[in-house]
N, C-alpha and C positions, 0 to 999 in steps of 0.2 A: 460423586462423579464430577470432577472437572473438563469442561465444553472452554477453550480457548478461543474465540472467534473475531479474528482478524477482517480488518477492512483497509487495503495497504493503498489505496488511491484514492487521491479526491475525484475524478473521474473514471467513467469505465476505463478497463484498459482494453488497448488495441493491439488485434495479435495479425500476426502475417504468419502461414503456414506455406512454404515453397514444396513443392513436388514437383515429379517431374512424371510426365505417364502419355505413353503414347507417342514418346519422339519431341514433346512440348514441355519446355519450362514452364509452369503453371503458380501462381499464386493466390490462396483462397484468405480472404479480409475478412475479420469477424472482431467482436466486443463481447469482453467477459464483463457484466454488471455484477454488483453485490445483491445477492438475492437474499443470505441468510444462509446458503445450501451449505453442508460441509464441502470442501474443498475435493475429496474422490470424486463424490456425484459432480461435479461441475466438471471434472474432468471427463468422467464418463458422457453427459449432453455435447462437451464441447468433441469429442472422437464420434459421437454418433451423428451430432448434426456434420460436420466435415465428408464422415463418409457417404450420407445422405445427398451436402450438394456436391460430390466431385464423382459419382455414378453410382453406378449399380456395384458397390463394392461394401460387404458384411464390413461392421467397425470392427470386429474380431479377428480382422486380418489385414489392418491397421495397427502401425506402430505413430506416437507422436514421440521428436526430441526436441532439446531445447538446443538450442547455440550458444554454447557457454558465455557466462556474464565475465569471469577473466579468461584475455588468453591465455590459451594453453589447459584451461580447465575442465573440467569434466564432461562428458555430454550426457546428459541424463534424461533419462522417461521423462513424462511427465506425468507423476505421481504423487500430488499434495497427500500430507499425511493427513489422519481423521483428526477436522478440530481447527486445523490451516488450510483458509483458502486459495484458491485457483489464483486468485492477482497476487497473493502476500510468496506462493511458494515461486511464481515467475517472478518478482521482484528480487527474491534472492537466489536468483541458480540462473537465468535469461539473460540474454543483450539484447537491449534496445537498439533500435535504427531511428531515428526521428519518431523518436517515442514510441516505437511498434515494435512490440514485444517479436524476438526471428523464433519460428517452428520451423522444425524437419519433417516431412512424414513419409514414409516407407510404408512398401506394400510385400504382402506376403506371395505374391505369384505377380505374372508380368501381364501385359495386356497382349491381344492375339496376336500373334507377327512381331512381337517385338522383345527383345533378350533386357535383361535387369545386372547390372554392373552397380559393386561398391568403389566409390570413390575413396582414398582416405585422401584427407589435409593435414598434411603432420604439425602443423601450426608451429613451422622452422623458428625457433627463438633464436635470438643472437646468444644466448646465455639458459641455463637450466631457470633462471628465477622466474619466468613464464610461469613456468608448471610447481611452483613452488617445490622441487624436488631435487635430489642429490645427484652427482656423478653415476652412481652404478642404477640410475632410474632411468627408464628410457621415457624420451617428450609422449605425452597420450595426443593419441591423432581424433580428429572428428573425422569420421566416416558418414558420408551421405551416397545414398542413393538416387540412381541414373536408368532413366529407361529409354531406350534405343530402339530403332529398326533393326530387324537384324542386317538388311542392306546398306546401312549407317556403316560410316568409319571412324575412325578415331579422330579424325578432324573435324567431324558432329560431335562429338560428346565436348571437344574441346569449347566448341562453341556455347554448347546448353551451361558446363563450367563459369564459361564468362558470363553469360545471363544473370547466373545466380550467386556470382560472387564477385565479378565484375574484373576479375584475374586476366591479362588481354592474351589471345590467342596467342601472341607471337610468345612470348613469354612462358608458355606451360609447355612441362614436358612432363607426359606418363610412361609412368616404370610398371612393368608385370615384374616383381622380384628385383633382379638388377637389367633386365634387358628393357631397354628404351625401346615404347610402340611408337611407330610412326604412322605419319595422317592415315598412309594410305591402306591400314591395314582395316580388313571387316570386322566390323562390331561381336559378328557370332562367334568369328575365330575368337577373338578376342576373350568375349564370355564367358565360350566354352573353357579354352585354358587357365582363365582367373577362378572360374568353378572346380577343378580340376586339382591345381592346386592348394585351393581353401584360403588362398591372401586375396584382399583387395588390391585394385590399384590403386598406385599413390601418384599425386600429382606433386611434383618440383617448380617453383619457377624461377628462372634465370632472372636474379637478383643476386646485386654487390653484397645486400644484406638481407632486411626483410623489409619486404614491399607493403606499406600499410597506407593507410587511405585519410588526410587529413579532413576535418570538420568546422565549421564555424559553427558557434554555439551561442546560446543567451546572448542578452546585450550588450550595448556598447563598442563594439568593435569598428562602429563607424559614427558621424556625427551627421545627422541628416540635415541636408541644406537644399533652396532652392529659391525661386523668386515667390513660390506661392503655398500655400498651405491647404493640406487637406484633413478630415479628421476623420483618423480611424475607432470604430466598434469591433472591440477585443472578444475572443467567444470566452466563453465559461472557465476552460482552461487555464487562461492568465489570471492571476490573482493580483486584487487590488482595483485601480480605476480601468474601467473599460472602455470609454471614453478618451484615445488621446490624440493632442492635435500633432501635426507632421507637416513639416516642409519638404517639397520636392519639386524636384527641375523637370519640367516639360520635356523637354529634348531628349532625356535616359530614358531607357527602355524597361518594359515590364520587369525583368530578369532584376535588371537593378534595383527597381522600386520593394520587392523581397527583402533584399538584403537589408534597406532600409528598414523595413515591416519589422524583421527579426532584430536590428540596435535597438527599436522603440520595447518592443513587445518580449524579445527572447522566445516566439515560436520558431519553428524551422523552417526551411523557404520551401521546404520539400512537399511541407505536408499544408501549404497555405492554399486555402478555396477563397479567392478573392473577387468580389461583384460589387461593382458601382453602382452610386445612389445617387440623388440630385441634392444639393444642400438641406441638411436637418429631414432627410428621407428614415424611414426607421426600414425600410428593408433596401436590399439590392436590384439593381430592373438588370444590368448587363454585368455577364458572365463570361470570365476568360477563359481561354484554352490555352493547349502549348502551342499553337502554332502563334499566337498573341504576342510571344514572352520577348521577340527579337524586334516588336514595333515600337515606337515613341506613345511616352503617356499623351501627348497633344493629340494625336493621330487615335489613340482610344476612348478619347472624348473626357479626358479630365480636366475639368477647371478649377480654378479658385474658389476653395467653401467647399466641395466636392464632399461625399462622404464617402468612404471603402469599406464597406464591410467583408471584415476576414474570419473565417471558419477554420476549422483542423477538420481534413479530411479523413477518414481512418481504411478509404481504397488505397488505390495504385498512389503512387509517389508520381508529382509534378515533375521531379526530373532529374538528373544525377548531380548534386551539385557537391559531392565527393574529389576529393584532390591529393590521386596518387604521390604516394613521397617515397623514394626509397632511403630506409636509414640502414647507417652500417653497423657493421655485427662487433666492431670495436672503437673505442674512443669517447671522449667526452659527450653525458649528453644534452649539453648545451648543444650542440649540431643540431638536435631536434627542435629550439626553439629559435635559431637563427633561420634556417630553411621554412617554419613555420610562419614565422614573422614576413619575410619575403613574400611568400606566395598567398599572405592576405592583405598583403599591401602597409602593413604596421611601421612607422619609424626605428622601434627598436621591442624587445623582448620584455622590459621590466613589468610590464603590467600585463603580462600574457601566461596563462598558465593550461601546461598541457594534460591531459587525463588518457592513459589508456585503460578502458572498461572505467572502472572506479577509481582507480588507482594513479595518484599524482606522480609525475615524469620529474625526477627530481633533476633539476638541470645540474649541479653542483656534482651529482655523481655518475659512475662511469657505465657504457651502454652494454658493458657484461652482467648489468646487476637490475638493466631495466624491464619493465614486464612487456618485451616487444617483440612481436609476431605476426606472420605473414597475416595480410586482410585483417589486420584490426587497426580499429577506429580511433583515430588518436583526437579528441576533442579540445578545441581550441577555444576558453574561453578568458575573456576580461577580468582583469583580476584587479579589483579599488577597494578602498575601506567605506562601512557602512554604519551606522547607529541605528537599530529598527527598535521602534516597540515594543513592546512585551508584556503578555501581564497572564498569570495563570486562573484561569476561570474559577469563582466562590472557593479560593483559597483557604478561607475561613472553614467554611463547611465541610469542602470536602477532607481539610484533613483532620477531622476532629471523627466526621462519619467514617474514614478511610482507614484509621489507626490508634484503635481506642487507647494505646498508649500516651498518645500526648494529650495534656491539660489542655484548657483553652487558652492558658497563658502562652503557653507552648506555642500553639499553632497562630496568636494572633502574634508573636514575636516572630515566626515563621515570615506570615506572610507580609509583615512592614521588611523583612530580610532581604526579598527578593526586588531585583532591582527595574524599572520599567523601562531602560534603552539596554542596549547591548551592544557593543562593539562586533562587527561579521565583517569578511568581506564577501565580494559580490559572487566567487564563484563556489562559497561554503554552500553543504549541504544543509538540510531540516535537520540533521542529526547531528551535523556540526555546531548549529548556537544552538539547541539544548546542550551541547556538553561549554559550549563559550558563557551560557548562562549563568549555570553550574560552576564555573570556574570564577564569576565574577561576584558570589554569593561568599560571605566572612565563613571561615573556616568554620566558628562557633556554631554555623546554622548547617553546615554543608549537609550533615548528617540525613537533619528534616528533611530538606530542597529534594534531597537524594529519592527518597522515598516517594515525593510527590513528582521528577519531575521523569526520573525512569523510566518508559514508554511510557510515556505522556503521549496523548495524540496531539497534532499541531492545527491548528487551523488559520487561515489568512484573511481577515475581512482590512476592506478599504479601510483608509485609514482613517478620512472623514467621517465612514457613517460610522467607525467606532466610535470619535470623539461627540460625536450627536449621539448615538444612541447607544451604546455596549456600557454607561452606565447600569444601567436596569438588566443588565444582561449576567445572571447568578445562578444559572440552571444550565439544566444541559438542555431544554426542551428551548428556554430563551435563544442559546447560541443557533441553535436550528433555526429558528424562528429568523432573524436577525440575517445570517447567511442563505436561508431558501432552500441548504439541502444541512447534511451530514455527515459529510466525506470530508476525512481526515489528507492532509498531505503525505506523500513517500516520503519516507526516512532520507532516503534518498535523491529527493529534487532539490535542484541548482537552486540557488536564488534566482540566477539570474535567468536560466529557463522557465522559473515561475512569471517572473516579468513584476518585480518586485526586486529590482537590483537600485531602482530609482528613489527608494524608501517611499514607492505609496501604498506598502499593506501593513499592517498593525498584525504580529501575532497573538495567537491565544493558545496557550496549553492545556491541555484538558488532562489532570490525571487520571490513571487507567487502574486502579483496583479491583482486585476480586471480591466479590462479594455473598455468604454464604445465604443459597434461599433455597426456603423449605416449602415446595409446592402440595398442597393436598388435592387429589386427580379426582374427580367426578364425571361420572358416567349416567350421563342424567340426572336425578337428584341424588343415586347415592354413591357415596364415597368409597373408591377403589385402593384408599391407599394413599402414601403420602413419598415423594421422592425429593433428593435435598442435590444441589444445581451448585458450581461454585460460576459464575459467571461475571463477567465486567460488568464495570458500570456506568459503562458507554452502550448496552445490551436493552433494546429496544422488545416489548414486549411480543412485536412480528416476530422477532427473531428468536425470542424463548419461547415461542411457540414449535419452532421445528428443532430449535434443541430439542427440548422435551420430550416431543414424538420421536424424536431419533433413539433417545434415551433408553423411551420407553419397548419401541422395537429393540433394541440390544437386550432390553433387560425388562420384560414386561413385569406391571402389578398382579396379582392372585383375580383370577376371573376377566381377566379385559383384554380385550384382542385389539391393540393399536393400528394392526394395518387396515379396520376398519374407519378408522377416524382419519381425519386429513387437515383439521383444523380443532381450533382450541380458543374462547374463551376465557378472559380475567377478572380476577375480582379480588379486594381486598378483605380479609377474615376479619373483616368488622362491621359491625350492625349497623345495615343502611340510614337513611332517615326516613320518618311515615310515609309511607303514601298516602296517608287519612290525612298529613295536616292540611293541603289546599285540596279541599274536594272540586272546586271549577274549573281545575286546570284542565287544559287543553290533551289528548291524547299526548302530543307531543313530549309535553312536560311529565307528564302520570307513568309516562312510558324508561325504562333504563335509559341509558343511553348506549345502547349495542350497533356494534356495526352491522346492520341487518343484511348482514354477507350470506349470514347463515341461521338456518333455522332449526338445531336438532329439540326438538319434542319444548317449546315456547312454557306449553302451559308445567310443565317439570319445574323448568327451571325458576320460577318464582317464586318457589319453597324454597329454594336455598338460604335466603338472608341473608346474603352477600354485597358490596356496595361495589359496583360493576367499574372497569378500567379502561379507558380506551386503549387502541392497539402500538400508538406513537407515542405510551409514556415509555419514560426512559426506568429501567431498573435503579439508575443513580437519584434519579429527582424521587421514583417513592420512596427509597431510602432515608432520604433527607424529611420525603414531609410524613412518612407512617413509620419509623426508628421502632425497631422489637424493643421492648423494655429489657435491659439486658440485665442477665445475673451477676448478682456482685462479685466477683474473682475471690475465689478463694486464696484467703491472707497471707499461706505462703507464696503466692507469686507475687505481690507489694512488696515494691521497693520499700525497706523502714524507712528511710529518708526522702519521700517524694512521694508515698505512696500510690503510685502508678505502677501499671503492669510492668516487670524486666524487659528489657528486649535483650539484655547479655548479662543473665544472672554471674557472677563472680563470688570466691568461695575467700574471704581473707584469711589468712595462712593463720596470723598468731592471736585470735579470736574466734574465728569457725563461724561467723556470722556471713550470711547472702546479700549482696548489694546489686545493683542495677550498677553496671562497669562508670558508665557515664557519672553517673553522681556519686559512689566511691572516691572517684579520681578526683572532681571537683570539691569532695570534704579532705583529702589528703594534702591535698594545696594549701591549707592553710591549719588543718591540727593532724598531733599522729596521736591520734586514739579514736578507738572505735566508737563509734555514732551512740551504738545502743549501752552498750556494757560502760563504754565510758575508760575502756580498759589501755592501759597507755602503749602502744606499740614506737618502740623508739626504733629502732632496727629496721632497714629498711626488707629484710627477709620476715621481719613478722608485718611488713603490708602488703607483700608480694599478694598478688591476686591470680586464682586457679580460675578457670571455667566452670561453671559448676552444670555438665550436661544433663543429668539428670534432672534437673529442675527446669532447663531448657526446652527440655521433651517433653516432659508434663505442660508446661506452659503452651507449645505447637499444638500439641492432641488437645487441650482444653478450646483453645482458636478454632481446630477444625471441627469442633463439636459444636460452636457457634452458628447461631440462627441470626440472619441481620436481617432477612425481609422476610416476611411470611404472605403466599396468594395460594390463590385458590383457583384450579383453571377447571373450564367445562368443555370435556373433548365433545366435537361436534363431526357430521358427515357436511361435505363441500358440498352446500346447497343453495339453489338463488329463488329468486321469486318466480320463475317461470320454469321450476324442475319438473312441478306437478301439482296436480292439487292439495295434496294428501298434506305438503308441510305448508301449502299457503292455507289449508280450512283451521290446521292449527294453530297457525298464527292468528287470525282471525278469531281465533277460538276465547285466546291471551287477550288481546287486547279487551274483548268484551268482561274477559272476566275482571282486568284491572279499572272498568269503566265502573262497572257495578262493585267493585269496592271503594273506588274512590265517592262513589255516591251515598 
């Protein structure tokens, strides 16, 4: 069985769920963490808790959607598949607002007194490329749900409209079919007819073209100046030094001081919680509001030396700092980056680059072919050249543990291959210099790089404390160590929204392999059986623990009821060391080393002879230091010339002999006769080279029969020391008996 288990952010993500219920535009603020959970259940907690705090309303008569991530795209459930999590599946199908993943949610009945209207947004494109689809396709509309008084008129919902999409009254016009409703018409009429005939309404707005909403984004888009300096404390979020000093002018006002915040940092002004300190203060004493934003720093008590500490709030948004644009539905669109330049105040366009959803605003081409639609976010960032660091984590190891095809001549030619700066610019993604990497890597090696560097997770530490300390850093447990948590970058974060456009974070690639482990189950002391895992080796033993219980519910062993278990113990299948050699040791010492989370039956488990695992090693680090003694490959998969395993066996024509593609082609370069026979192929139809798949497929099924770690887990029930007495007299029981052994 292969478990895929994604972790798509380095912090939790922040989700905004908008409804509307009872006549009120409503917004519910929540944080999805990486727990381990497969990606349904997370979904299912985050609809049950939703329903829970927005009333007395079953989650089963709850619908959630997403806000599609390009315009004009889909709108879909939200429903991670099994295996992908709840951040990884919003990462790829969601649009962000100032990093807050947008939810819909809909209700199955209405509240008392009040009628329920579908909205649609037909997301107007100037052009079909919106919806990536053809002439005879019609644009897909997102549809949302609207709850009204039934006393309400169409000039209320116009309003709840603008709340939540920020569309201005004067502007909207709703169609029932093709008749235009006016303000004054009542909601129920209204209802009742759009029920009736089974269409929603759709809202139009009077726009030249399509009305979308400009952004300033990451850094640089301003140069912060002033008579005096204050130093800002970056939260978590910004990668690199947290720590940075800032000049600014007294006389501007909070609102300004933001914008400055986001040149330095690349947070959003939107979502900044900013509180002053007194010089070298390490918390904040005074806290702003919005009624603050319109006063002088002077006048809010900032001086010289000052410290700011600024937060990401994951509630309500400080404030709309969006900036309606209308673009037209024809012509050049360079229009887009001249109008954009203007209303941020820029000299000119060359170093400004536009984004709608993800997707680059090519100025050079024409506005029938651009992805542009009503209400979408056209993001405006800073576009400079960068050289960042780089270096892939125990290169060495992990690709010798990672793909027993390469020698170790291989893999250390590999990793001298890859190069430690990289050429980016500032508004590239995380996915863009892994592929800039990649591209900077000699064609001779690409192959290897390829294999290591293909989701690769990324990770950002300062650059300083890498150069002090990320020597010694050769583990996946080190790199944790070293950064404080284990949270991989988005594929898709800006440089310059990481705040790292100024080259002060260092990356680190972590290759991501699967790895086959054979776990044998115990149920107490005796063994239930044995179940084999393909999991990463990024895959923390917290987290193959609820694999494996999941596993094991899909597909129990003969005699053992998992949904009695809830937790699980590790150990490696090899023979502890004495307990007899230091008999004066301390309980402490004489004792495993177990997370005494859990107690199932102490004095069992001592029989086993197992040498016990803590729950924050990584599956990739035992890999490296307990390696299965593997079986020799059987001889026809060796290359004859390299003798390593094929990774593209080939069949030569006028010979009948099997080569590895790669090193065929490299003995052809310089003789034409075959390796082994010696046999002279002059013609170039007798070196022509066939695929040979059937040895290919022997070779895969051989791989997937491979064991690369071997553990041993001990299902346990979720118990503490104050459950009862029954598992604390047993534990008790353990200790005494390994006291009297040690004696």
């Amino acid at each position: 069985q292969v478990f895929k288990q994604t972790t798509a952010m380095a912090l939790p993500a922040s989700l905004a769920i908008h409804y509307c219920r009872c006549g009120k535009e409503r917004t519910w603020y929540t944080e999805v963490r990486s727990t381990g959970k497969d990606g349904p259940e997370e979904a299912t907690e985050l609809l049950r808790a939703f329903a829970e705090a927005t009333g007395p309303t079953p989650a089963s008569s709850v619908r959630l959607k997403v806000l599609p991530l390009k315009p004009g795209g889909p709108q879909v459930d939200v429903q991670p598949v099994s295996g992908q999590s709840l951040a990884s599946f919003l990462e790829c199908s969601c649009r962000e607002d100032h990093g807050i993943f947008q939810l819909r949610a809909s209700f199955e009945s209405p509240s008392e007194g009040f009628v329920q209207v579908r909205v649609a947004f037909p997301g107007t494109a100037t052009s079909k490329a919106a919806a990536s689809s053809n002439e005879s396709q019609t644009l897909p509309m997102i549809i949302e749900q609207f709850e009204c008084s039934t006393a309400s008129n169409v000039g209320d919902l116009k309003k709840l409209i603008q709340e939540r999409t920020s569309f201005s009254v004067s502007m909207a016009v709703i169609l029932l079919g093709c008749k235009r409703l006016h303000d004054e018409l009542v909601m129920a009429r209204v209802a009742a007819a759009a029920e009736a005939s089974g269409d929603p309404l759709q809202l139009h707005l009077s726009a030249s073209g399509a009305l979308a909403f400009l952004r300033r984004e990451g850094q640089g888009h301003r140069e912060p100046s002033g008579s005096r300096t204050l130093t800002l404390l970056l939260p978590d979020c910004v990668l690199g030094t947290k720590e940075r000093p800032m000049p600014f002018d007294p006389e501007k006002c909070l609102s300004d001081l933001r914008w400055s915040i986001q040149a330095v940092s690349g947070l959003p002004p939107a979502r900044m919680k900013l509180s002053l300190g007194l010089k070298g203060s390490l918390k904040g004493t005074q806290e702003f509001s919005q009624e603050d934003e319109a006063v002088t720093l002077d006048s809010l008590g900032f001086e010289d030396g000052c410290t700011l500490h600024v937060e990401q709030s994951g509630g309500p948004l400080v404030g709309d700092f969006d900036m309606p644009i209308d673009i037209p539905s024809s012509g050049p669109a360079s229009v887009i980056y001249e109008n954009a330049a203007a209303k941020l105040g820029l000299p000119d366009t060359s170093k400004l680059a536009v984004f709608a959803g993800n997707e680059l605003v090519n100025r050079n081409a024409e506005l029938t072919h651009a992805a542009i639609a009503d209400g979408v976010i056209l993001s405006a960032y800073m576009n400079w050249p960068l050289q960042l660091s780089v270096s892939v984590l125990g290169t060495d190891t992990l690709a010798t543990t990672a793909s027993s095809s390469l020698s170790s001549a291989e893999a250390s030619s590999e990793a001298s291959a890859l190069p430690s700066m990289v050429a980016a610019r500032s508004c590239d993604t995380v996915a863009d210099v892994r592929d800039r990497l990649l591209n900077a890597i000699a064609s001779t090696n690409r192959s290897e790089a390829e294999v290591q560097l293909r989701g690769s997770q990324v990770f950002i530490v300062e650059k300083s404390r890498w150069r002090s300390d990320g020597a010694g850093c050769s583990s996946l447990e080190d790199l944790q160590r070293l950064l404080g948590h284990f949270s991989p970058c988005s594929d898709t974060a800006r440089l310059s929204r990481l705040g790292i456009a100024d080259c002060t974070g260092h990356l680190v690639f972590v290759p991501k392999q699967q790895l086959s482990v054979e776990i044998e189950v115990f149920n107490g002391t005796e063994s239930a059986g044995k179940r084999k895992l393909r999991v990463p080796t990024t895959t923390k033993l917290t987290e193959l623990s609820l694999i494996l219980l999941r596993s094991l519910r899909e597909s129990s062993l003969p005699g053992l009821r998992p949904a009695e278990f809830s937790t699980c113990h590790w150990a490696l299948t090899e023979s502890p060391a004495a307990i007899t050699e230091s008999p004066k040791k301390s309980v402490a010492a004489v004792l495993p080393n177990w997370k005494r989370k859990s107690l199932s039956p102490p004095a069992k488990r001592q029989k086993t002879g197992f040498a016990e695992l803590e729950e924050e090693h990584f599956v990739g680090d035992l890999h490296i230091k307990h390696p299965v003694a593997s079986k020799d490959s059987q001889r026809q998969f060796l290359c004859p010339i390299t003798y390593e395993v094929m990774r593209d066996p080939v069949l030569v024509v006028g010979s009948g002999n099997t080569y590895d593609r790669k090193s065929i082609e490299r003995h052809f370069q310089h003789y034409h006769r075959d390796p082994v026979t010696n046999t002279e192929l002059r013609r170039p139809a007798e070196r022509r080279l066939v695929p040979n798949n059937s040895l290919r497929s022997q070779i895969a099924e051989a791989e997937r029969s491979q064991v690369d770690l071997r553990l041993a887990a001990f299902l346990s029930e979720s118990r503490g020391f104050g459950s009862g007495d029954a598992p604390m007299a047993a534990y008790l029981a353990w200790c005494a008996s390994l006291l009297s052994r040690a004696n």
